[in-house]
C-alpha positions as a printed NumPy array, in Angstrom:
array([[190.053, 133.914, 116.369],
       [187.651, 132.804, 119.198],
       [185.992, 135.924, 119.204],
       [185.415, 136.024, 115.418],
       [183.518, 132.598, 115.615],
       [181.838, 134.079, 118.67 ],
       [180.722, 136.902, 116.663],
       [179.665, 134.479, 113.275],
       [177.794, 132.643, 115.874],
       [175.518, 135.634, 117.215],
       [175.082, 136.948, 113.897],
       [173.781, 133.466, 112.714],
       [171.614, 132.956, 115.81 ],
       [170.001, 136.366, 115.207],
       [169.763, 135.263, 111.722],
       [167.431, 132.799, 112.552],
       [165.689, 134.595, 115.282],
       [164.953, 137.026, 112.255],
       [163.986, 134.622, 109.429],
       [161.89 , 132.88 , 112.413],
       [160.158, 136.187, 112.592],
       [159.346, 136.892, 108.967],
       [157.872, 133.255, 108.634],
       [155.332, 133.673, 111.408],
       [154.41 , 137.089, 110.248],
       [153.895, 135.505, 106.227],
       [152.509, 132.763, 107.502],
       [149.971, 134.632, 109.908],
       [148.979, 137.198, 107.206],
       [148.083, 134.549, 104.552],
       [145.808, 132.626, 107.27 ],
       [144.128, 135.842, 108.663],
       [143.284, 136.642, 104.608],
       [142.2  , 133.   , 104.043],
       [139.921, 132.998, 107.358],
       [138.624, 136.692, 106.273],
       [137.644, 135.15 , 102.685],
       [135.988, 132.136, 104.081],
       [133.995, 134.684, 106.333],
       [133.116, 136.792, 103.487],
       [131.945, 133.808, 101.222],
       [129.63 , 132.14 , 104.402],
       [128.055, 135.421, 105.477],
       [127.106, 135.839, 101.71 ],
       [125.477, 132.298, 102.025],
       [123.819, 132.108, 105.434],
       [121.008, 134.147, 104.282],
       [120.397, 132.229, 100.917],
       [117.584, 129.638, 101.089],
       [118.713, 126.125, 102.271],
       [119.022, 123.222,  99.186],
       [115.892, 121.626,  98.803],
       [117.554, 117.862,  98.574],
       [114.55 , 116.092,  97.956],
       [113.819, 118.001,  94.683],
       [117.75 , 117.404,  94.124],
       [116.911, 113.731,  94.53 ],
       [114.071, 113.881,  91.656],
       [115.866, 115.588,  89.378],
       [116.26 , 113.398,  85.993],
       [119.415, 115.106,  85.677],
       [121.465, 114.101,  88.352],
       [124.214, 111.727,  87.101],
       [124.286, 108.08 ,  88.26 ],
       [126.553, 107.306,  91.075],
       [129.192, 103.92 ,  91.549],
       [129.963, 103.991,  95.072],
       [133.448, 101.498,  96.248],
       [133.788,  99.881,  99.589],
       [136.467,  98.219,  99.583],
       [136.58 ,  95.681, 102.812],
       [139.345,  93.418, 104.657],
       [137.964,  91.329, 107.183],
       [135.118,  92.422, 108.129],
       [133.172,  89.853, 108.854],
       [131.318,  91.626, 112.428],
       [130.233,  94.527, 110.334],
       [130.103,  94.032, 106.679],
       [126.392,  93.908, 106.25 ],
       [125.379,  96.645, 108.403],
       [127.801,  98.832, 106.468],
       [126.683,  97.744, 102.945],
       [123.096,  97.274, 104.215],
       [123.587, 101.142, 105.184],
       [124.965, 102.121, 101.989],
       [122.365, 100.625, 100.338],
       [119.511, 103.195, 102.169],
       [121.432, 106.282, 101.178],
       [119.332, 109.026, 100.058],
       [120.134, 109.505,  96.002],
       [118.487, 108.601,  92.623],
       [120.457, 106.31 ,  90.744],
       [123.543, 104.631,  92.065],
       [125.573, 101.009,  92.514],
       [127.189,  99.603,  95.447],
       [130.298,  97.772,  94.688],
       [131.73 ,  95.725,  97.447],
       [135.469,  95.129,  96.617],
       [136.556,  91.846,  98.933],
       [140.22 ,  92.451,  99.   ],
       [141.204,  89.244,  99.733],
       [140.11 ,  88.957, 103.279],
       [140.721,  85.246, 105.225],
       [137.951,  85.402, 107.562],
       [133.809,  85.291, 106.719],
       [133.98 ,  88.611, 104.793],
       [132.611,  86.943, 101.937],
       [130.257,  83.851, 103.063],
       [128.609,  86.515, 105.094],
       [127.906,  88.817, 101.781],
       [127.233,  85.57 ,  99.983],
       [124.18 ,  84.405, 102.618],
       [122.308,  87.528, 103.487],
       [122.635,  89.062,  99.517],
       [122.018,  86.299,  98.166],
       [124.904,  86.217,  95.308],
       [125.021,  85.012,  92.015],
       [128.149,  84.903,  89.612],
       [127.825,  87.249,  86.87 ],
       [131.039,  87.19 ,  85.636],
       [130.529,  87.097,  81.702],
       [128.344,  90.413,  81.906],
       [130.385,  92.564,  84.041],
       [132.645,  94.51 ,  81.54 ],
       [135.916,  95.183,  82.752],
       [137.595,  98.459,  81.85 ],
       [141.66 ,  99.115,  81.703],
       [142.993, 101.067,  84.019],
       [146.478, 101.151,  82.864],
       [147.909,  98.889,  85.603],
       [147.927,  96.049,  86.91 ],
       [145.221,  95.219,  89.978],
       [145.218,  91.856,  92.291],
       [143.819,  89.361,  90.367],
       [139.836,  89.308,  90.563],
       [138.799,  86.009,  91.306],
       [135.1  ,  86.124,  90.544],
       [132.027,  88.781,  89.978],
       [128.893,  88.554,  91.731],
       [125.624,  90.534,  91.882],
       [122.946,  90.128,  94.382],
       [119.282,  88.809,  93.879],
       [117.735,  90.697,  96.42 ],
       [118.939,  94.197,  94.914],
       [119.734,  95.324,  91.746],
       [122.575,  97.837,  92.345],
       [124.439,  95.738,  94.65 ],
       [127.515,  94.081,  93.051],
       [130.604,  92.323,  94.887],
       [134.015,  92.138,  93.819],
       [136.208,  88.789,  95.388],
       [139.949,  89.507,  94.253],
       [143.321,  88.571,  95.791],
       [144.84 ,  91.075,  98.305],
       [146.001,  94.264,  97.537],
       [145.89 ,  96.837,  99.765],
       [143.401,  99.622,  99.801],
       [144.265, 101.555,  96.824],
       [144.66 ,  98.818,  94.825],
       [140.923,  97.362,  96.089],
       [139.323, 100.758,  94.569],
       [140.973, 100.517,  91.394],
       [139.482,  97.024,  90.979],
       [136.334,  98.675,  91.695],
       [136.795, 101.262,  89.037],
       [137.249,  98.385,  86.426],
       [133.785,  97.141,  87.375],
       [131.718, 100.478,  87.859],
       [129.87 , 101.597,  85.085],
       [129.004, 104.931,  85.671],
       [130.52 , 108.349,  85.006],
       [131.445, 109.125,  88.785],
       [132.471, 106.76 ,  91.337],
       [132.582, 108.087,  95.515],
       [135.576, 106.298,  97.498],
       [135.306, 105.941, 101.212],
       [137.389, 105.551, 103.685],
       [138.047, 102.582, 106.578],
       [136.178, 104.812, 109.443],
       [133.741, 107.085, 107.469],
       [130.733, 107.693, 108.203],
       [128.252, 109.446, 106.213],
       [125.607, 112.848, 105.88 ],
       [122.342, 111.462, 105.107],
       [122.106, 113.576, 101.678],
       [126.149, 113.129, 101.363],
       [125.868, 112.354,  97.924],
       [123.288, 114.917,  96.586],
       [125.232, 117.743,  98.16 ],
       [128.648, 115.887,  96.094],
       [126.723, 115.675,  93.431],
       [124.954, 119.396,  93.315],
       [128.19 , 120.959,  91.567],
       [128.277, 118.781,  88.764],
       [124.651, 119.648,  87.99 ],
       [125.382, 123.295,  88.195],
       [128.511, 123.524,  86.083],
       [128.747, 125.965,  83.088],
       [128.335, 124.845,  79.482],
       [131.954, 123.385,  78.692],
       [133.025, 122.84 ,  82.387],
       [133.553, 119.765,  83.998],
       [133.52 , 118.84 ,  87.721],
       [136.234, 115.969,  87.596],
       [136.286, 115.449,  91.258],
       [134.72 , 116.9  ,  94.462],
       [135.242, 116.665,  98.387],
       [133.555, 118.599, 100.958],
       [133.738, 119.118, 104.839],
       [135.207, 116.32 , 107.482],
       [133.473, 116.573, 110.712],
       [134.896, 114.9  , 113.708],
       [132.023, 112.034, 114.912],
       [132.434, 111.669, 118.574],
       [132.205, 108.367, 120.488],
       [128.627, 108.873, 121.3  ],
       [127.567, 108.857, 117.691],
       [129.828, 106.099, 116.981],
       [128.638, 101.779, 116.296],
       [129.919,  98.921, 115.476],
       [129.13 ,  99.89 , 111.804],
       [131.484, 102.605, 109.883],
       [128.691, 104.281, 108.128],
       [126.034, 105.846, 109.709],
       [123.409, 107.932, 107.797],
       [122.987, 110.929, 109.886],
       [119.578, 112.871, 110.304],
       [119.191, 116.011, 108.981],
       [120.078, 118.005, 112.686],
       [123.179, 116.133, 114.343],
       [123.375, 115.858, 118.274],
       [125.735, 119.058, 119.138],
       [126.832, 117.611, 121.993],
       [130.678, 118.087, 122.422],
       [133.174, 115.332, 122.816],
       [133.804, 115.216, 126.645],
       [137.58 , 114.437, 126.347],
       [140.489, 117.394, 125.509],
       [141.999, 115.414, 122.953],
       [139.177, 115.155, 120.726],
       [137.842, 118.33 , 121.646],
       [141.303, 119.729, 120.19 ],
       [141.137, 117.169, 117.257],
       [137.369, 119.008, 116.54 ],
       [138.484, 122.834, 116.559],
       [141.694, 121.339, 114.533],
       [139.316, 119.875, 111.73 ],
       [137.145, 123.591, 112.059],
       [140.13 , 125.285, 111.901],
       [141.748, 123.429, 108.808],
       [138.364, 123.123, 106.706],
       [137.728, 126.62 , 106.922],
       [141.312, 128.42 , 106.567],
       [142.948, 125.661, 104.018],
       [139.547, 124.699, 102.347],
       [136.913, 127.543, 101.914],
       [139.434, 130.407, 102.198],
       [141.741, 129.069,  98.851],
       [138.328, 128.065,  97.061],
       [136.79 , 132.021,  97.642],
       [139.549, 132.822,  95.309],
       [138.9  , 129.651,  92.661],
       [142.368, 127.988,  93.704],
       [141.906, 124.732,  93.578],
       [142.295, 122.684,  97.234],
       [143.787, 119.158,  97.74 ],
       [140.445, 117.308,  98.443],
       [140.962, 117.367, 102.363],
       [138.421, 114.153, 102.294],
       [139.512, 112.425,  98.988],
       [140.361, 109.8  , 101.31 ],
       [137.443, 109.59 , 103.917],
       [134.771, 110.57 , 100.728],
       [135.58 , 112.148,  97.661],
       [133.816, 111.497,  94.374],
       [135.637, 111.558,  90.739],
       [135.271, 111.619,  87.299],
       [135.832, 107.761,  86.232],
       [137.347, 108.579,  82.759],
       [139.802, 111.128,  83.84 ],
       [141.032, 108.677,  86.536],
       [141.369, 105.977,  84.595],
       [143.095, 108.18 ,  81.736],
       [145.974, 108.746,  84.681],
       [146.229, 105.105,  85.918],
       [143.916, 105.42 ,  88.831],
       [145.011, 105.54 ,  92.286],
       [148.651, 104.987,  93.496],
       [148.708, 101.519,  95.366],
       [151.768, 102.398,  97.34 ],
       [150.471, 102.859, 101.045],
       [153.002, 105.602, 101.459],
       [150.731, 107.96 ,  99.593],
       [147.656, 109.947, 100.149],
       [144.966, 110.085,  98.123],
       [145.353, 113.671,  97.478],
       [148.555, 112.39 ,  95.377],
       [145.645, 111.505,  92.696],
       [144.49 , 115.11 ,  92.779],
       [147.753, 116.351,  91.768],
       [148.224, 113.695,  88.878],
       [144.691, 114.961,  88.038],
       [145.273, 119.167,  87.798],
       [148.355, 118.107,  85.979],
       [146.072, 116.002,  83.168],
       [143.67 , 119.039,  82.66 ],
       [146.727, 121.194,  81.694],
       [148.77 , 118.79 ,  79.633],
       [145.167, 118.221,  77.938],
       [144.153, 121.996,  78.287],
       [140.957, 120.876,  79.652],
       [138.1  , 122.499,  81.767],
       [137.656, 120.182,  84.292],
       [137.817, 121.971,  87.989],
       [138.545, 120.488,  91.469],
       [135.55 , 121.957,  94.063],
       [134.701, 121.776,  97.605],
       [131.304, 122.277,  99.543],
       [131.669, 123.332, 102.45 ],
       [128.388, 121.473, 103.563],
       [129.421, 118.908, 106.195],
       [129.38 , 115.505, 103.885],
       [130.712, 113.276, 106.323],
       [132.295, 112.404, 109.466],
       [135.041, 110.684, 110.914],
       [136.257, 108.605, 114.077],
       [139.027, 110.352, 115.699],
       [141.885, 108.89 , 117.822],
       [140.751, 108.902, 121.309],
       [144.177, 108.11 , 123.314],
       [148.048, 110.413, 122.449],
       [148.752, 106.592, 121.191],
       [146.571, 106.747, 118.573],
       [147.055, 110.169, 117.935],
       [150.554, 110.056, 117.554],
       [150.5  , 106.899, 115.141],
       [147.89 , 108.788, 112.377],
       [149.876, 111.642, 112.747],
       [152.967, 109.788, 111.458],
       [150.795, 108.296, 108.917],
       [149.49 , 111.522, 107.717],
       [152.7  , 113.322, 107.622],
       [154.22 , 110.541, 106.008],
       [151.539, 110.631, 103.114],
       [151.621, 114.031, 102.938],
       [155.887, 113.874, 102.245],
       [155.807, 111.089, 100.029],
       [153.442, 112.761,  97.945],
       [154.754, 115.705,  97.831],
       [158.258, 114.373,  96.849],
       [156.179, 112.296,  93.74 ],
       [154.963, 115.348,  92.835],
       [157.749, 117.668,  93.543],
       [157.605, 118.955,  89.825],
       [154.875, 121.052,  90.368],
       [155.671, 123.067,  93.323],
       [156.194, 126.596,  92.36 ],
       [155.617, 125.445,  88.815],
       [153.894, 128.402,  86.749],
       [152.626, 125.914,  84.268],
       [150.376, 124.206,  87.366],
       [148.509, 127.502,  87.438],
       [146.899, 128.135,  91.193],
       [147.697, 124.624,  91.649],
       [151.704, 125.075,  91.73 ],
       [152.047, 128.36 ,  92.302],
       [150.019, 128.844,  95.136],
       [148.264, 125.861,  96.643],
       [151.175, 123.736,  96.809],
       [153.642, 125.732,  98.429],
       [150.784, 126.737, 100.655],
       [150.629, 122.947, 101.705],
       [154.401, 122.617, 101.842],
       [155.663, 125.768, 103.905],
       [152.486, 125.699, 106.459],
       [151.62 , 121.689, 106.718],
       [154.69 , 120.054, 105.415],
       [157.797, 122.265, 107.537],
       [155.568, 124.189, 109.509],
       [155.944, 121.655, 112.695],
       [160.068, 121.949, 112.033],
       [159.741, 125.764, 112.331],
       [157.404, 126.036, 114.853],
       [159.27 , 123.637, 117.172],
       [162.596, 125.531, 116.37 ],
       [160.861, 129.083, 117.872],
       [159.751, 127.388, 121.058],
       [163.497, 126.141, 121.225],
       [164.632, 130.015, 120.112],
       [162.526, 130.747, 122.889],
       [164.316, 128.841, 125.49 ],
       [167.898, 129.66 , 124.371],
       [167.419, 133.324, 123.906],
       [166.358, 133.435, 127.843],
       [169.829, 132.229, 128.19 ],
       [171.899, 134.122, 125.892],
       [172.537, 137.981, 126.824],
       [172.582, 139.049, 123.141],
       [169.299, 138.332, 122.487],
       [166.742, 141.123, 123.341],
       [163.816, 140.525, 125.466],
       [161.754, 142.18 , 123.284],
       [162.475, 139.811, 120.456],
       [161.15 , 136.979, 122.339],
       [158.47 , 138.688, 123.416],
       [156.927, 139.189, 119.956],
       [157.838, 136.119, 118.953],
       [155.995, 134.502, 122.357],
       [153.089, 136.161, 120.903],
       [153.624, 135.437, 117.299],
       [153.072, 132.182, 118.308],
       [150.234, 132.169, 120.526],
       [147.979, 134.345, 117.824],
       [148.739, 131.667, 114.965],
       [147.964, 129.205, 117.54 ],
       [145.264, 130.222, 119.986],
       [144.225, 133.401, 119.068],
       [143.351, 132.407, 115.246],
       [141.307, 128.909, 116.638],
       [139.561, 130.94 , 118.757],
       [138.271, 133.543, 116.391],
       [137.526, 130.283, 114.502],
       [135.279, 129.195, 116.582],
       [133.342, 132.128, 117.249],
       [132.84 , 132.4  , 113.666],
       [131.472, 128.697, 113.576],
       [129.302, 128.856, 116.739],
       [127.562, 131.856, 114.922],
       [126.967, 130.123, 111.674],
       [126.294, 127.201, 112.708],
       [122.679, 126.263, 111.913],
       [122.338, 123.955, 115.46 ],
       [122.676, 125.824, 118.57 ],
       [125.486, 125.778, 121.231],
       [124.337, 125.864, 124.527],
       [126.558, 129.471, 126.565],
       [128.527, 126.118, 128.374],
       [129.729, 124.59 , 125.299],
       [130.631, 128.134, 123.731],
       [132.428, 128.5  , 126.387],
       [134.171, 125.037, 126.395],
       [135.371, 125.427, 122.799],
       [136.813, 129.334, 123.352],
       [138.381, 127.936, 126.444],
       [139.837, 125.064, 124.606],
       [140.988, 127.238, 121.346],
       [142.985, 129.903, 123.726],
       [144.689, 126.424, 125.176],
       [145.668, 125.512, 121.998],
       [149.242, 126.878, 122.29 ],
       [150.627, 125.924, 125.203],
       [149.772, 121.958, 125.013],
       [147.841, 120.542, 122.1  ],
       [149.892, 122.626, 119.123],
       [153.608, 121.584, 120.547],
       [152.325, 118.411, 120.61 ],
       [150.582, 117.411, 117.168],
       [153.759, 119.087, 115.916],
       [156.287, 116.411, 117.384],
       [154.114, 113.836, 116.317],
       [154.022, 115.146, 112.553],
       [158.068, 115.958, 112.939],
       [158.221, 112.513, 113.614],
       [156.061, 111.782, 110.968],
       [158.368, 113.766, 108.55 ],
       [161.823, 112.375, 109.73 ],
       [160.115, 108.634, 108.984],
       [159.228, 109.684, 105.584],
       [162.565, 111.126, 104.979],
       [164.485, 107.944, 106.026],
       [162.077, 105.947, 103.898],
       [163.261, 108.034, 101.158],
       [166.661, 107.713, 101.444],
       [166.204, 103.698, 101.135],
       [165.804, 102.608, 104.884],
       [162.17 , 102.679, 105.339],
       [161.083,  99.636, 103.373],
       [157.905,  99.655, 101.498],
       [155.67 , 101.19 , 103.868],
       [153.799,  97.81 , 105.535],
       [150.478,  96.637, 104.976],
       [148.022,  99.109, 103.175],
       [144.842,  98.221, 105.576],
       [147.209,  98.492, 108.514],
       [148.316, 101.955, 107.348],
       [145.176, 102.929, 107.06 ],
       [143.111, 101.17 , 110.33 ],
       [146.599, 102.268, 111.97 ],
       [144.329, 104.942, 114.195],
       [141.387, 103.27 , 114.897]])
């Protein structure tokens, strides 16, 4: 009897050795084709002609922008973010300051230096199919134009921007995140697809590439309109210099790779700066206040409108760097937006759980999604479980040395091996030039990739992933504050 369990047990630990195995290899092939398609699409496009944005800028054509800041506290920096906003380079836009019900000088400060007057009876507020914190007044400013602020009783972030959306009047709105900061022609380069689509076609919403600002190019202020040829100086400390080939790594595979073949992505910044349609969000209810979700939850509701509706409206992403964004500096702080992240990422996927493998999603379901659900959702689990493999097998006598072997170095090329050719890809696109030290620095730090930074990120997201699954069960409460969910790695 012993020795049939005995037995039952080997055959089940090779099992998983074996399905172990098969993962990586998938898993590996479908991010080597990705990274070759992404290759194929930017050699095509390095030799093209750079966009002229200041013709861009005078082009009749280009749709008016409403861009949403929504604020909480912010009473140090609020008017050298908004005073920021208001120097962006584009044609025709509004600013609209959402005070989400902050206790401090948010909005004496915006009321002094603006100048504010109460407009309420000529601001026209739209439905959005659900309720929003109660807006307690409507002002716009004297000294300019396009600048109008929104006073309304705490919400949380979400619900801030779908105040906003009740008060914008034109046909695309940009959202922006709590530590954004953006490309000098950030909107023109948004805004270039919707002026290039087909007769018929519709760009409904649009995100384009995170970069990782370092803490040399950071101020007190969360915007910061960047010149034309950013510093290329390198962050000095590992963890961020792991956090920047992470961001290369994930915009290029995940983003460029899936778009080569016209599968819509998840809008990797529709939370740090993505611009929408206004009528097709506010035809779905507009964003999801619950903290718990990400904004990419909103794409999803969104691909599933254009199919119920059998529309042509398409999801896109430039892969033009559009903005950039403060990265945790200590494990602390890494750990905590981790959670956060991984959190989002289950929640939403459980809301949206319908779609996943769903042929009636198109790309969307079949591909995309379980894309984002076997590599970023369980991914960490699996990978944790082969270094663990890897441990016990040196101890069991069944298990061949050759097994672990391959998958030792299963691991290390999905890790390491992959960054690295990453990088080298990037350094020789990349329009600024790396100095032979810094080329250096990154390979260096892409090979290390395996054997510290990977093992850890994935606890942290596990973690991440068990929270979210408690909170679904019923034990998790309601998620906490929406700002502090969303400052919670600052």
């Amino acid at each position: 009897m012993n020795e049939r369990w005995l037995e039952l047990l080997q055959s089940l630990i090779l099992l998983c050795y074996k399905g172990i195995w098969i993962y990586l290899v998938v898993v590996i092939i479908a991010c080597i084709w990705l990274f070759l398609a992404a290759v194929r699409t930017m050699v095509r496009k390095k030799d093209l002609d750079l966009l002229h944005y200041d013709e861009v800028l005078n082009e009749a054509l280009a749709p008016p922008v409403s861009v949403l800041l929504p604020v909480h506290n912010r009473e140090k920096t609020i008017i050298a973010d908004v005073s920021h906003l208001l120097d962006i380079r584009y044609g025709c836009y509004e600013v609209i300051v959402i005070n989400d019900g902050s206790t401090d000088g948010t909005m004496e400060r915006l009321m002094e230096v603006y100048e504010l007057s109460t407009v309420k009876s000529k601001i026209h507020y739209s439905s959005i199919g659900q309720a929003v914190g109660e807006i307690r007044g409507a002002y716009r400013s004297l000294r300019y134009d396009n600048l109008v602020v929104v006073d309304k009783q705490y919400g949380g972030h979400s619900d801030a921007l779908n105040a906003g959306i009740r008060v914008s009047q034109y046909p695309y709105f940009a959202s922006i995140g709590p530590t954004t900061m953006l490309d000098k022609y950030a909107f023109v380069k948004m805004m270039k697809p919707v002026m290039a689509a087909l007769p018929g076609e519709e760009i409904i919403a649009c995100g384009g590439r995170l970069e990782l600002a370092n803490s040399q190019r950071m101020s007190c202020s969360r915007f910061h309109i960047q010149g034309e040829k950013p510093a290329a100086a390198l962050p000095r400390s590992p963890l961020l210099m792991m956090q920047k080939i992470e961001y290369i790594r994930a915009f290029l595979i995940s983003g460029l790779g899936l778009v080569r073949y016209n599968i819509n992505t998840l809008l990797f910044t529709s939370e740090a700066f993505g611009l929408f349609k206004r009528s097709y969000v506010m035809e779905i209810g507009g964003f999801n206040p619950d903290p718990r979700m990400a904004h990419l939850e909103l794409i999803m509701r969104l691909h599933k409108h254009m199919k119920q509706i059998k529309g042509r409206g398409r999801i896109v992403y430039i892969d033009d760097p559009v903005c950039s964004m403060k990265a945790p500096e200590s494990c602390t702080g890494l750990h905590q937006q981790r959670i956060r992240w991984h959190r989002q990422l289950t929640n939403t996927m459980w809301e949206q759980r319908e779609m996943a493998g769903n042929p009636k999603y198109g790309w969307m379901g079949m591909v995309t999604i379980p894309y984002f659900i076997m590599v970023e959702l369980i991914g960490p689990v699996l990978e944790i479980g082969t270094l663990l493999l890897l441990m016990v097998g040196m101890l069991l006598p069944f298990v061949e040395n050759s097994l672990l072997v391959v998958l030792g170095m299963l691991l290390v090329l999905y890790g390491s091996l992959l960054s690295a050719a990453v990088i080298l890809f990037e350094v020789w696109l990349a329009r600024k030039r790396y100095t032979a030290r810094e080329v250096t620095r990154l390979f260096l730090y892409a090979l290390s990739e395996s054997f510290w930074f990977r093992p850890m990120n994935n606890i942290f997201r596990v973690h991440g992933l068990i929270k979210a699954i408690w909170s679904l069960r019923g034990h998790g409460g309601s998620g906490g504050s929406a700002y502090s969910e969303l400052h919670a790695d600052k």
